[in-house]
PDB file of N, CA, C and O in Angstrom:
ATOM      1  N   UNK A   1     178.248 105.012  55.180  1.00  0.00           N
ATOM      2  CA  UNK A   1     179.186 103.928  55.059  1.00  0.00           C
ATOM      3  C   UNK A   1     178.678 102.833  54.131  1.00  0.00           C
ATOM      4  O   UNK A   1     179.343 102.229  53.288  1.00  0.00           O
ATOM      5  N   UNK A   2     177.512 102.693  54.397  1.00  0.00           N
ATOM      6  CA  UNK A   2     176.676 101.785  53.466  1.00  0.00           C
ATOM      7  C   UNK A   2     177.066 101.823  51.511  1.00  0.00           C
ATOM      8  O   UNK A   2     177.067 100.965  50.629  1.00  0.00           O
ATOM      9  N   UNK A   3     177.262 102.835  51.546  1.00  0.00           N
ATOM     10  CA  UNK A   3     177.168 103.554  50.126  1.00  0.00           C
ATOM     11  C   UNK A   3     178.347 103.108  49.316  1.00  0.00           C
ATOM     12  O   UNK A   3     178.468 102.594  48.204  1.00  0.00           O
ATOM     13  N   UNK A   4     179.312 103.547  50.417  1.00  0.00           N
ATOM     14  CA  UNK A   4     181.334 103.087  50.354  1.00  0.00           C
ATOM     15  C   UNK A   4     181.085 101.932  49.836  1.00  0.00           C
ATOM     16  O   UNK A   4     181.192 101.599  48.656  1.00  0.00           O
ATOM     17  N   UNK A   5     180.592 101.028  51.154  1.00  0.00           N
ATOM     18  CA  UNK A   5     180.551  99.262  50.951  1.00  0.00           C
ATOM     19  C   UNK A   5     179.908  99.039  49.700  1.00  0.00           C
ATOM     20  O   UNK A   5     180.606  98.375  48.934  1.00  0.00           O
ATOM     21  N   UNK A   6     179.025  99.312  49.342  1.00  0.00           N
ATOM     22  CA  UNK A   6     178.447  98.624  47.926  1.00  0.00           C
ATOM     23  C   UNK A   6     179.005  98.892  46.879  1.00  0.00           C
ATOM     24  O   UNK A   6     178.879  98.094  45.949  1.00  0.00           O
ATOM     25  N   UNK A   7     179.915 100.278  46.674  1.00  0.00           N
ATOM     26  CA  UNK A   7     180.626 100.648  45.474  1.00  0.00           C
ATOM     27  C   UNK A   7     181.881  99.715  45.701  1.00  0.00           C
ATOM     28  O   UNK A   7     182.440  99.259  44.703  1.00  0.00           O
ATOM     29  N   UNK A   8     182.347  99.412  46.949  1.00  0.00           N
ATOM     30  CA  UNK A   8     183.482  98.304  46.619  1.00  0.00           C
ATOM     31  C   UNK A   8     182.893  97.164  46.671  1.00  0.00           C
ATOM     32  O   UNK A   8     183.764  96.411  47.108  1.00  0.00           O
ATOM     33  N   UNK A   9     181.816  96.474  46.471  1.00  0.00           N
ATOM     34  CA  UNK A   9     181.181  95.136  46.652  1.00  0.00           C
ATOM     35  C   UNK A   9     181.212  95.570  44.494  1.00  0.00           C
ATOM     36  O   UNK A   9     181.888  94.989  43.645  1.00  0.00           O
ATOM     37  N   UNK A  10     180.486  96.424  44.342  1.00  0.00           N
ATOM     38  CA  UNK A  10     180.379  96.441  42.799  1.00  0.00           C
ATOM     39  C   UNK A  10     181.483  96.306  42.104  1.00  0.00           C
ATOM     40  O   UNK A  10     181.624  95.667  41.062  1.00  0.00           O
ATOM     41  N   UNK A  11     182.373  96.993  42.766  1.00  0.00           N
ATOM     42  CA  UNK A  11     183.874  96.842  42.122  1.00  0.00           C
ATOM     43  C   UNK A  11     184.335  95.330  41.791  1.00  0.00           C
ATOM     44  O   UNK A  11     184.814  94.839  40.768  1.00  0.00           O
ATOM     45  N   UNK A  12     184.075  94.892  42.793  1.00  0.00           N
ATOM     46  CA  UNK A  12     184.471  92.734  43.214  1.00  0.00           C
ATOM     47  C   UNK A  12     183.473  92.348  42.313  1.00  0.00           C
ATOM     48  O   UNK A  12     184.119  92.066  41.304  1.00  0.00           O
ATOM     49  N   UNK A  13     182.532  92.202  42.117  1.00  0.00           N
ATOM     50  CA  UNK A  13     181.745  92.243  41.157  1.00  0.00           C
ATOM     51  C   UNK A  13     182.207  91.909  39.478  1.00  0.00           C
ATOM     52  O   UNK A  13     182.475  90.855  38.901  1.00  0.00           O
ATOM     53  N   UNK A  14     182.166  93.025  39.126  1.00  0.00           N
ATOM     54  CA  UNK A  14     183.215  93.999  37.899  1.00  0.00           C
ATOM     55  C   UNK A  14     184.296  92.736  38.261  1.00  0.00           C
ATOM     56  O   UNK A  14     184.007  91.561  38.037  1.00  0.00           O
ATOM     57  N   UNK A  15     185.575  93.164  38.851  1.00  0.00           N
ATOM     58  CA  UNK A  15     186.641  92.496  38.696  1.00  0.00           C
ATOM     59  C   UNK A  15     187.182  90.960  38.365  1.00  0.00           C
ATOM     60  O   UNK A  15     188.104  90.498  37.693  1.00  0.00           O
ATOM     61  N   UNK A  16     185.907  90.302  39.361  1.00  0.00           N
ATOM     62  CA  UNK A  16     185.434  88.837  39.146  1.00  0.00           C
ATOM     63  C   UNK A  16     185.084  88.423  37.608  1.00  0.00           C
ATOM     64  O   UNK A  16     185.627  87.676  36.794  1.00  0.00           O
ATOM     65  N   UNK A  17     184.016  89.191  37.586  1.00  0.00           N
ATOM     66  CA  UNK A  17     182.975  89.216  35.726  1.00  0.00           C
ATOM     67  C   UNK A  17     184.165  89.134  34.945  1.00  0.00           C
ATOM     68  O   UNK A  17     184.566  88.061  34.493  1.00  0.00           O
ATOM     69  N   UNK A  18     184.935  90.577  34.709  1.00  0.00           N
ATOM     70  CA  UNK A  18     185.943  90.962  33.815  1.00  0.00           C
ATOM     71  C   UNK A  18     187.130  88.866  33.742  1.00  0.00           C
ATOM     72  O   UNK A  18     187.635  88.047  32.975  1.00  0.00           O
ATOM     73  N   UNK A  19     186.970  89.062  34.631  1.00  0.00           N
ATOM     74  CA  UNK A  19     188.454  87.761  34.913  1.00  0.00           C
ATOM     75  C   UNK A  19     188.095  86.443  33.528  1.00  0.00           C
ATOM     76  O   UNK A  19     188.860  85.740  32.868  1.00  0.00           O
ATOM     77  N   UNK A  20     186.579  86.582  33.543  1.00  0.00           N
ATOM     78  CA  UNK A  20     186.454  85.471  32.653  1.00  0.00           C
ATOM     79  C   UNK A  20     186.190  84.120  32.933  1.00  0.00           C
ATOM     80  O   UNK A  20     185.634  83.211  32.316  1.00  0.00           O
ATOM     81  N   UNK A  21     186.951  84.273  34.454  1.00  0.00           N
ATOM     82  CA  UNK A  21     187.097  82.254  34.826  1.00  0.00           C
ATOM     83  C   UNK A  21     186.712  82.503  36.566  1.00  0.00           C
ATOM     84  O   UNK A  21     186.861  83.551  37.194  1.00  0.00           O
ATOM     85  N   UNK A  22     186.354  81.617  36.912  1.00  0.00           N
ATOM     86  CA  UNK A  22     186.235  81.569  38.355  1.00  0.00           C
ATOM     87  C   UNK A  22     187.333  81.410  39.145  1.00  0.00           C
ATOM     88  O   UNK A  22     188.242  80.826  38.555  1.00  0.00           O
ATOM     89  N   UNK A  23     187.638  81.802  40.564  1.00  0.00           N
ATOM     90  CA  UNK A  23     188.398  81.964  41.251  1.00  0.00           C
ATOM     91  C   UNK A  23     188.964  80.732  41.726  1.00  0.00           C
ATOM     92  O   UNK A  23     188.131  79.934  42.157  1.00  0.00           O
ATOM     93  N   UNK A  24     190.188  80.365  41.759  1.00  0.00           N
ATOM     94  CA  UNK A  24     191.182  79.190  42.066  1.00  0.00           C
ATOM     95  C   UNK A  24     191.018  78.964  43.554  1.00  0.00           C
ATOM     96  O   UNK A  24     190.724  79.899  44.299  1.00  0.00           O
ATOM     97  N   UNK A  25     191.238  77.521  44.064  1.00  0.00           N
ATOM     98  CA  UNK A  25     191.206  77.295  45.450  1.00  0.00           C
ATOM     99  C   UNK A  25     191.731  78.538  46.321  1.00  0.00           C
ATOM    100  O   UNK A  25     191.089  79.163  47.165  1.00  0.00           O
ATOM    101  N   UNK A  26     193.156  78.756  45.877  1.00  0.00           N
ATOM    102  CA  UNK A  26     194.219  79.518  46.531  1.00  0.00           C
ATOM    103  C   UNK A  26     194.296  80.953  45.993  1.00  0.00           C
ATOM    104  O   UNK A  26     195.298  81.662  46.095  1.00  0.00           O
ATOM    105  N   UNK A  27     193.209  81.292  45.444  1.00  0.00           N
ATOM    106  CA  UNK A  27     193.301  82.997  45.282  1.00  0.00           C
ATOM    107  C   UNK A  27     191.961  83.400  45.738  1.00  0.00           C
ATOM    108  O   UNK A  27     190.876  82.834  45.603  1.00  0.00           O
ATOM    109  N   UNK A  28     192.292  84.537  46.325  1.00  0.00           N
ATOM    110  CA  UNK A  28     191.498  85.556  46.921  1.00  0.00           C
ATOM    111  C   UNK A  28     191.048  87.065  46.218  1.00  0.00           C
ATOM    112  O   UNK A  28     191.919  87.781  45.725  1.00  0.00           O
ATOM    113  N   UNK A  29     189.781  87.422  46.223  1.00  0.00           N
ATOM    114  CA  UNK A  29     189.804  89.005  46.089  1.00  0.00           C
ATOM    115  C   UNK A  29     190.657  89.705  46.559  1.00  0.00           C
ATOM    116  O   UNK A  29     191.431  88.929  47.120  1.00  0.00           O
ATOM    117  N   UNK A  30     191.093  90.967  46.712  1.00  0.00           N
ATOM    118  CA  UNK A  30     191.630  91.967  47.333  1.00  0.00           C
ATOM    119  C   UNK A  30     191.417  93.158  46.891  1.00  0.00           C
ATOM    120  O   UNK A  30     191.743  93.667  45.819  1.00  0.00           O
ATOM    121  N   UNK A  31     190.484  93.852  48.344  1.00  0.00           N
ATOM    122  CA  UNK A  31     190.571  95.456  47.991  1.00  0.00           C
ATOM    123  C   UNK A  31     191.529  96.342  48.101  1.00  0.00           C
ATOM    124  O   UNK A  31     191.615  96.798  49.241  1.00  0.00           O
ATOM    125  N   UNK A  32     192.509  96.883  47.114  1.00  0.00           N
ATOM    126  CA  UNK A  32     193.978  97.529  48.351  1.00  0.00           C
ATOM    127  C   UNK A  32     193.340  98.906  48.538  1.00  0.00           C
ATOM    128  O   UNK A  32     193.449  99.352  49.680  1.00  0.00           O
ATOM    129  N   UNK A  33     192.715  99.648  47.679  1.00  0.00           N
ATOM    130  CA  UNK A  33     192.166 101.090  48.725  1.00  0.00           C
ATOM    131  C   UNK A  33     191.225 101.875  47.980  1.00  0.00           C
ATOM    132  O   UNK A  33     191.469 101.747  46.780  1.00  0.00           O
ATOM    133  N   UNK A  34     190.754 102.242  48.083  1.00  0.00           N
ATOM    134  CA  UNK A  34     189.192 102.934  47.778  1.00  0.00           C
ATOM    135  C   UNK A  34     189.404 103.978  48.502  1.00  0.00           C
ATOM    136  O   UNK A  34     189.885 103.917  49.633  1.00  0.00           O
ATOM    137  N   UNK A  35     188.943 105.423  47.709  1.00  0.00           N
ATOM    138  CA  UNK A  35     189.081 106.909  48.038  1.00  0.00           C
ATOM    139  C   UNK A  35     187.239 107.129  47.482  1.00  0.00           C
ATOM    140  O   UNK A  35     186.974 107.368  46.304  1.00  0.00           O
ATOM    141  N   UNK A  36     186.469 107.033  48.246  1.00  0.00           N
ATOM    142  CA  UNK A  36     185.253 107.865  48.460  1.00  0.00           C
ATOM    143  C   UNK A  36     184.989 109.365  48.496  1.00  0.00           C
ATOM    144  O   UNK A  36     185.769 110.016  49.191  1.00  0.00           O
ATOM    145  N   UNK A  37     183.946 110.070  47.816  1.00  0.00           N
ATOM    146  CA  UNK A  37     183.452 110.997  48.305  1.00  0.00           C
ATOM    147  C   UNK A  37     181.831 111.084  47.941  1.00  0.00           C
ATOM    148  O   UNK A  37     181.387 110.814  46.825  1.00  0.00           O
ATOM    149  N   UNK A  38     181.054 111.491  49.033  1.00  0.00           N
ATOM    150  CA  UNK A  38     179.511 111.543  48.973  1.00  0.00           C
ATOM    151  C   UNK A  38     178.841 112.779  48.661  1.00  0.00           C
ATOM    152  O   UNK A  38     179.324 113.835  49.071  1.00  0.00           O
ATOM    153  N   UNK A  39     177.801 112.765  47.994  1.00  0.00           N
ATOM    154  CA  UNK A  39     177.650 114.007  47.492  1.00  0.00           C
ATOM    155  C   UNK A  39     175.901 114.553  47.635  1.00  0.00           C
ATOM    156  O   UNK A  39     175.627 115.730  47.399  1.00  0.00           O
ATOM    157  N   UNK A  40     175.065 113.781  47.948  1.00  0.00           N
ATOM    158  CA  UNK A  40     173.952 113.313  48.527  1.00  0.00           C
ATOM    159  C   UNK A  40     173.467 112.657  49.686  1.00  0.00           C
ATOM    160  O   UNK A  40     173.921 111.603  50.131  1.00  0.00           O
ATOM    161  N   UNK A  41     172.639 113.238  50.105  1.00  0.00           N
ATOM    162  CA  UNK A  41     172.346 111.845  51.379  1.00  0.00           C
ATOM    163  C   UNK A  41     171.212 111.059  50.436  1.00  0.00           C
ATOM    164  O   UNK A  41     170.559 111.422  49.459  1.00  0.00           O
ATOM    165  N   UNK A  42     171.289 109.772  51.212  1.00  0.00           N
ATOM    166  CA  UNK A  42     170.543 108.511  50.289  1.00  0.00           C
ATOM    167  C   UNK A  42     169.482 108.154  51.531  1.00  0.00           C
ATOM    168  O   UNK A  42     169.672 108.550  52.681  1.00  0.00           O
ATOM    169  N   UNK A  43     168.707 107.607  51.255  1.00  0.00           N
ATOM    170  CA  UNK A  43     167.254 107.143  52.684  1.00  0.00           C
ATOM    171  C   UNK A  43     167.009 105.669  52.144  1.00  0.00           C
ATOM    172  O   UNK A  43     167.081 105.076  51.068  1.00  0.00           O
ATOM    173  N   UNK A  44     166.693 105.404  53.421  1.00  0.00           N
ATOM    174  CA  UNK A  44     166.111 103.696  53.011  1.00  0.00           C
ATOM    175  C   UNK A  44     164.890 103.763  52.012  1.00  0.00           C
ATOM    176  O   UNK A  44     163.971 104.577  52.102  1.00  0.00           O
ATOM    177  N   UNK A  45     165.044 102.603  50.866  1.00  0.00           N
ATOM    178  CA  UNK A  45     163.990 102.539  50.052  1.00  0.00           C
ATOM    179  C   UNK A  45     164.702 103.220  48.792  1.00  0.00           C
ATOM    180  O   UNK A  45     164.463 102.672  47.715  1.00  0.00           O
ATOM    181  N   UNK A  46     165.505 104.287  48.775  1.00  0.00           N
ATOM    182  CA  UNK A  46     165.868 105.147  47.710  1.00  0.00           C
ATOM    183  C   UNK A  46     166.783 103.900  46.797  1.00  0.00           C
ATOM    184  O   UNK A  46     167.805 103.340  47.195  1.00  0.00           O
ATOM    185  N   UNK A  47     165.930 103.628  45.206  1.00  0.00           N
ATOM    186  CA  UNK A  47     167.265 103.269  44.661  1.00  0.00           C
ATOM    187  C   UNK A  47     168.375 103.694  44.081  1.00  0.00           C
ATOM    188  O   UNK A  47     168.322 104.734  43.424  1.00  0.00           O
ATOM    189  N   UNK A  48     169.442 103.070  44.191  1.00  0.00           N
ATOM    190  CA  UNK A  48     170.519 103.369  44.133  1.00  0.00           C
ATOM    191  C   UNK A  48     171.242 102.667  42.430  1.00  0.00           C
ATOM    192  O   UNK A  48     171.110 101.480  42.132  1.00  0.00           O
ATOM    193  N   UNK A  49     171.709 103.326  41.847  1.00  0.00           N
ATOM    194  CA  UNK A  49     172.392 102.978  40.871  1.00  0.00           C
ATOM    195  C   UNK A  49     173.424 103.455  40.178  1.00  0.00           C
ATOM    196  O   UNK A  49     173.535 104.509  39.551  1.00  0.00           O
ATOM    197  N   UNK A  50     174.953 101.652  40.535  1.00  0.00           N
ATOM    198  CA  UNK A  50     175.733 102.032  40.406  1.00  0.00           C
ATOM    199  C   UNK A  50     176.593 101.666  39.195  1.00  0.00           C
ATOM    200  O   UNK A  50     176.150 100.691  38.586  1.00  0.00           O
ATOM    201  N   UNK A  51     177.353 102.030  38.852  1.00  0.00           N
ATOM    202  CA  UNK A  51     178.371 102.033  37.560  1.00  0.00           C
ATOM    203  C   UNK A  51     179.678 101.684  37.594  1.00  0.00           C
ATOM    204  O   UNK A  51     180.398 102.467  38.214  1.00  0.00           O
ATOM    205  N   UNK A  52     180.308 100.528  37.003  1.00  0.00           N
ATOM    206  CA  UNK A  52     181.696 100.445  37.270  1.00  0.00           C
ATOM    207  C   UNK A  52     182.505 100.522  35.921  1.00  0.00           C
ATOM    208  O   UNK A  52     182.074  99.854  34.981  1.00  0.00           O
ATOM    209  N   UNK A  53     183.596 101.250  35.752  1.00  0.00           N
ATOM    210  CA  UNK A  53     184.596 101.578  34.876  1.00  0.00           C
ATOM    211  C   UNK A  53     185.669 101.292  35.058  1.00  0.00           C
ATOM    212  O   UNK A  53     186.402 101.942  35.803  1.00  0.00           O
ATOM    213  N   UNK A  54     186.162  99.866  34.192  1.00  0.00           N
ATOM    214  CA  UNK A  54     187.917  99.538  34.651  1.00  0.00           C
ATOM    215  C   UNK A  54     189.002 100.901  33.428  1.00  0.00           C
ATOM    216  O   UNK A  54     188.986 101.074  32.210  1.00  0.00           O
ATOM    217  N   UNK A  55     189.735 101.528  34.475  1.00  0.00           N
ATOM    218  CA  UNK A  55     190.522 102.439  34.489  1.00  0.00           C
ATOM    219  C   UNK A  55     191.566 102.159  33.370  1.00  0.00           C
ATOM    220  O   UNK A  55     191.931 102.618  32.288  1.00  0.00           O
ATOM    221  N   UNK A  56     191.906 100.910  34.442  1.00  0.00           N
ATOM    222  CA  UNK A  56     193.236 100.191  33.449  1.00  0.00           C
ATOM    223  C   UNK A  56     194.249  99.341  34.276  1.00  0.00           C
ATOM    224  O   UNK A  56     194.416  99.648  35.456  1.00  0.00           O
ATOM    225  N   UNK A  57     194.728  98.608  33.901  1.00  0.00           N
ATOM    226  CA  UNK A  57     195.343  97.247  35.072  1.00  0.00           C
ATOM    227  C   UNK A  57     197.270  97.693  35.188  1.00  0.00           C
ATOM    228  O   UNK A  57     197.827  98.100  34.168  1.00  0.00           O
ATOM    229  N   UNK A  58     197.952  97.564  36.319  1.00  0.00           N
ATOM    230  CA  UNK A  58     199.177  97.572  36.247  1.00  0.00           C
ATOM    231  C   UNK A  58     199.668  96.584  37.357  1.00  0.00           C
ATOM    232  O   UNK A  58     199.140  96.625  38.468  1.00  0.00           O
ATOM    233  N   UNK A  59     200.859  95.527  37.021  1.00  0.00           N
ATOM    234  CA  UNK A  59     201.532  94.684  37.794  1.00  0.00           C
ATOM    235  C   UNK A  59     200.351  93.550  38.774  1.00  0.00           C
ATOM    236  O   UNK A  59     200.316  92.802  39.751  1.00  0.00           O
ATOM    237  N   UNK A  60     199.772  93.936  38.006  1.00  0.00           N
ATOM    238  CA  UNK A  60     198.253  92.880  38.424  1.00  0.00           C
ATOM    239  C   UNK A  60     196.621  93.439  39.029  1.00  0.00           C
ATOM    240  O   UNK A  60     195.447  93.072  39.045  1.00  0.00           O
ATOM    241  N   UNK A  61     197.209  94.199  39.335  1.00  0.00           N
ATOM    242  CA  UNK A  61     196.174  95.199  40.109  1.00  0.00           C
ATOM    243  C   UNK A  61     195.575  96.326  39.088  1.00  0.00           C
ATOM    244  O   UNK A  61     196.164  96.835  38.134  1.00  0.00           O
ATOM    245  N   UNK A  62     194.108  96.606  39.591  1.00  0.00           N
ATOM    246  CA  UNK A  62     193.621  97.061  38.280  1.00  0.00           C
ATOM    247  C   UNK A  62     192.905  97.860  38.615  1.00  0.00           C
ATOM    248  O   UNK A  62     192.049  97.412  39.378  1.00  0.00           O
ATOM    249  N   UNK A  63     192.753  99.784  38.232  1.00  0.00           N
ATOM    250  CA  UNK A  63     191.762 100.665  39.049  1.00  0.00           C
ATOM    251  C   UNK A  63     190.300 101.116  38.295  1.00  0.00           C
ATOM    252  O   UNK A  63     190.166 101.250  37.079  1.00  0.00           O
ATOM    253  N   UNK A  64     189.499 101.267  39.070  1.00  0.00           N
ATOM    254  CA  UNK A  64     188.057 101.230  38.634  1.00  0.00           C
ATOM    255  C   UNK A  64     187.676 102.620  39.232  1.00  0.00           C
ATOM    256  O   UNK A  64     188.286 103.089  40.193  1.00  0.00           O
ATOM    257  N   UNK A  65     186.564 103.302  38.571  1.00  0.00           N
ATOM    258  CA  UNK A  65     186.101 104.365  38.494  1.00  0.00           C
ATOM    259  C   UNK A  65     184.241 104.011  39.147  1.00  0.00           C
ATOM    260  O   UNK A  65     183.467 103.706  38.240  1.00  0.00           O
ATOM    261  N   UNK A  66     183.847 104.041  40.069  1.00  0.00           N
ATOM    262  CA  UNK A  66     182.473 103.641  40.109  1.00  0.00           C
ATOM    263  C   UNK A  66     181.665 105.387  40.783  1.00  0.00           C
ATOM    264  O   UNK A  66     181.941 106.099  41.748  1.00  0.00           O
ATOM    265  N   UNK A  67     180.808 105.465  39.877  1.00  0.00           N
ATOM    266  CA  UNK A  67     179.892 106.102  40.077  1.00  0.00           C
ATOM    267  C   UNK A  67     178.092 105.399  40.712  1.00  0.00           C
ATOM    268  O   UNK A  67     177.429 104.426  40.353  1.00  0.00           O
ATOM    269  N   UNK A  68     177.839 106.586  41.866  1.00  0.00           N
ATOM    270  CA  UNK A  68     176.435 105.807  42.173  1.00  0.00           C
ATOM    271  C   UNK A  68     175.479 106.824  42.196  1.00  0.00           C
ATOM    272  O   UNK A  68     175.727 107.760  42.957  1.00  0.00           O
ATOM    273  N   UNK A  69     174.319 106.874  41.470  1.00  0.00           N
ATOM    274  CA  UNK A  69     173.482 107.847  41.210  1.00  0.00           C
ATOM    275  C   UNK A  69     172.077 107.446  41.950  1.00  0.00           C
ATOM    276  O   UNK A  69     171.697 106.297  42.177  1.00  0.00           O
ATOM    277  N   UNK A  70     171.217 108.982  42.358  1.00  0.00           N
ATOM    278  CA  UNK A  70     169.712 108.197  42.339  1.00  0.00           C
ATOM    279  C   UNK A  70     169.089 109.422  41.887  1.00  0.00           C
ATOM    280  O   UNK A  70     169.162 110.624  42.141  1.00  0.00           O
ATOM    281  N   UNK A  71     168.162 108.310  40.778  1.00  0.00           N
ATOM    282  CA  UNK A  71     167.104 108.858  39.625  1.00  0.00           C
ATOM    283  C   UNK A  71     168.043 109.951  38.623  1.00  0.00           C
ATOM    284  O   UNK A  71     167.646 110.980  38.075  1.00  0.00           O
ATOM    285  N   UNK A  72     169.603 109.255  38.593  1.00  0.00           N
ATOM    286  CA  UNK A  72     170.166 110.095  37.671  1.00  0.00           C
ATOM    287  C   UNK A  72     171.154 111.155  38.086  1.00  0.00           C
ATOM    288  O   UNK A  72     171.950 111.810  37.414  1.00  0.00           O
ATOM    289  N   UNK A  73     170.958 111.148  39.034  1.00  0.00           N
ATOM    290  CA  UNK A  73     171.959 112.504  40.189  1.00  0.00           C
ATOM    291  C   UNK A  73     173.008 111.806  40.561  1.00  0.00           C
ATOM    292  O   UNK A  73     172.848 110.585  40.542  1.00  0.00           O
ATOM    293  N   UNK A  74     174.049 112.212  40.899  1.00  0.00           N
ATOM    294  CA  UNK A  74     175.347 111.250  41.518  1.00  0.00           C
ATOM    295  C   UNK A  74     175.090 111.923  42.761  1.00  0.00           C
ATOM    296  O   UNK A  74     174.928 113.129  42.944  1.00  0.00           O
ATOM    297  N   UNK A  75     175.071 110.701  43.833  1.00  0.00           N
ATOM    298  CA  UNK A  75     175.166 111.172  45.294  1.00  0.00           C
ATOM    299  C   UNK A  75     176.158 110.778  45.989  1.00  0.00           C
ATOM    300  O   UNK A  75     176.192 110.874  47.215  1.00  0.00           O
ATOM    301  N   UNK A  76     177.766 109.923  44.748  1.00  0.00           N
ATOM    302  CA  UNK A  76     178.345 109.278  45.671  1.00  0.00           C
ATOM    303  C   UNK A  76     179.119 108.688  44.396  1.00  0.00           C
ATOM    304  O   UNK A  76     178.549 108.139  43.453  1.00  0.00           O
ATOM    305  N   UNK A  77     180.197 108.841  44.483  1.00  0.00           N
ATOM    306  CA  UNK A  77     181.708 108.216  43.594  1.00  0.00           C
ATOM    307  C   UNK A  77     182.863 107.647  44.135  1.00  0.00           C
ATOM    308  O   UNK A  77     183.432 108.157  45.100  1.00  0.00           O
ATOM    309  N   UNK A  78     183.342 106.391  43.458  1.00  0.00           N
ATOM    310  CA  UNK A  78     185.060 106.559  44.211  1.00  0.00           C
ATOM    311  C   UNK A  78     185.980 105.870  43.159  1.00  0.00           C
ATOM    312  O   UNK A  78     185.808 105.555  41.981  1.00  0.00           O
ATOM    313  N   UNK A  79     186.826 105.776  43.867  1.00  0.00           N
ATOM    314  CA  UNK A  79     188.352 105.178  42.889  1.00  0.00           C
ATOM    315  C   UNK A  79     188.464 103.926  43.364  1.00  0.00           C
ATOM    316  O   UNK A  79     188.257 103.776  44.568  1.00  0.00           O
ATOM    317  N   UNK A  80     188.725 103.051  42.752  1.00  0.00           N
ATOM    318  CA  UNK A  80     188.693 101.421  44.013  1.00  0.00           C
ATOM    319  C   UNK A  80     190.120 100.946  42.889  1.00  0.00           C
ATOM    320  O   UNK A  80     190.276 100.851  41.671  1.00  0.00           O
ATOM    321  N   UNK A  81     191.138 100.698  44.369  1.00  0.00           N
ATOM    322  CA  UNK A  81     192.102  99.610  43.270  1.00  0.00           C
ATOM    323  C   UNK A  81     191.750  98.098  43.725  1.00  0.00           C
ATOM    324  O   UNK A  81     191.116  97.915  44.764  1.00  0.00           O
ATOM    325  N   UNK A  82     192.203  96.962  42.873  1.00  0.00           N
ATOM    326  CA  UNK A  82     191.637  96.005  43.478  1.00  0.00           C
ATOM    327  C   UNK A  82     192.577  94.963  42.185  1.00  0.00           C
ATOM    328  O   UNK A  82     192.967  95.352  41.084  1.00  0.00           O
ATOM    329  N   UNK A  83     192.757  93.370  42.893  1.00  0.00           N
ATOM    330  CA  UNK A  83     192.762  92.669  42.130  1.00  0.00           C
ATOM    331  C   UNK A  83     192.620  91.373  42.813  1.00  0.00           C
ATOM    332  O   UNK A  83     191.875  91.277  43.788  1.00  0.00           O
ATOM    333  N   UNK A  84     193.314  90.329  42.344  1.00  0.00           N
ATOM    334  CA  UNK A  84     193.276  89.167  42.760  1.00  0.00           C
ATOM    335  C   UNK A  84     194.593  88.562  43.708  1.00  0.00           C
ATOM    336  O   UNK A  84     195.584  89.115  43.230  1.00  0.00           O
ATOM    337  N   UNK A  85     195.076  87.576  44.960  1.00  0.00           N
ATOM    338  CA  UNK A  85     195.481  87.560  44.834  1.00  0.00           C
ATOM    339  C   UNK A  85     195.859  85.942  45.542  1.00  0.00           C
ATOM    340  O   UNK A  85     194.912  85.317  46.019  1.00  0.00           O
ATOM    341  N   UNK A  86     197.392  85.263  45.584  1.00  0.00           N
ATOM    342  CA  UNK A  86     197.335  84.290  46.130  1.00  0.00           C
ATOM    343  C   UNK A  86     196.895  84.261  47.723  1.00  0.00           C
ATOM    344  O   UNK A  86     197.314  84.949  48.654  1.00  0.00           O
ATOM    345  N   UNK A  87     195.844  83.157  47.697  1.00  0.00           N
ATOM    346  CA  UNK A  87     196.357  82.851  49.675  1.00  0.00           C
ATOM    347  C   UNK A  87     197.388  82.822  50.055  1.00  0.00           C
ATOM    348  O   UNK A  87     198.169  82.443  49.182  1.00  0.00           O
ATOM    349  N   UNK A  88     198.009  83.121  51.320  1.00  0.00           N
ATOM    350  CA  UNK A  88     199.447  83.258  52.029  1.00  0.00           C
ATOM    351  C   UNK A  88     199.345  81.516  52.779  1.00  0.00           C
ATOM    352  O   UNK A  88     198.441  81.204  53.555  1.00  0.00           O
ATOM    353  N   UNK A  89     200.657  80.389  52.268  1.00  0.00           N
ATOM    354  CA  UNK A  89     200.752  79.765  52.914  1.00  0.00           C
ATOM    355  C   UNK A  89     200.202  78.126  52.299  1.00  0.00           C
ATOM    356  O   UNK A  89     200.254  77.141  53.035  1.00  0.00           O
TER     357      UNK A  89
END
């Protein structure tokens, strides 16, 4: 689960960077869904290194490609959509 979480923490990351400007009182991140699959087991201590690729943006929302490798091997990929959006209220 650990693995999931950091490829969508990298994604927010990425998405933030890409934006250019910092985030407004009244807007928020948003993850809308991330499709994982693992392909390695990973151990504490092992580093991990991950990769993010914006896909391409539609109606605001924008999908990313992140790959996570160790020592070069992929043990772990996903699809993350994600964008920004207003607070409710």
């Amino acid at each position: 689960m650990l693995l999931g979480e950091a490829m969508a923490q990298t994604t927010a990351v990425y998405l933030l960077h890409q934006r250019g400007r910092a985030l407004q009182a009244d807007e928020v991140p948003l993850l809308v869904s991330i499709d994982c699959s693992f392909h390695a087991p990973v151990f504490p201590g092992d580093r991990i290194d991950y990769r993010t690729r914006h896909l391409g943006s539609k109606h605001g929302w924008s999908d990313f490609r992140v790959r996570a490798t160790r020592g070069g091997r992929l043990v772990g990929r996903a699809t993350v959509k994600a964008g920004v959006t207003r607070r409710p209220g």
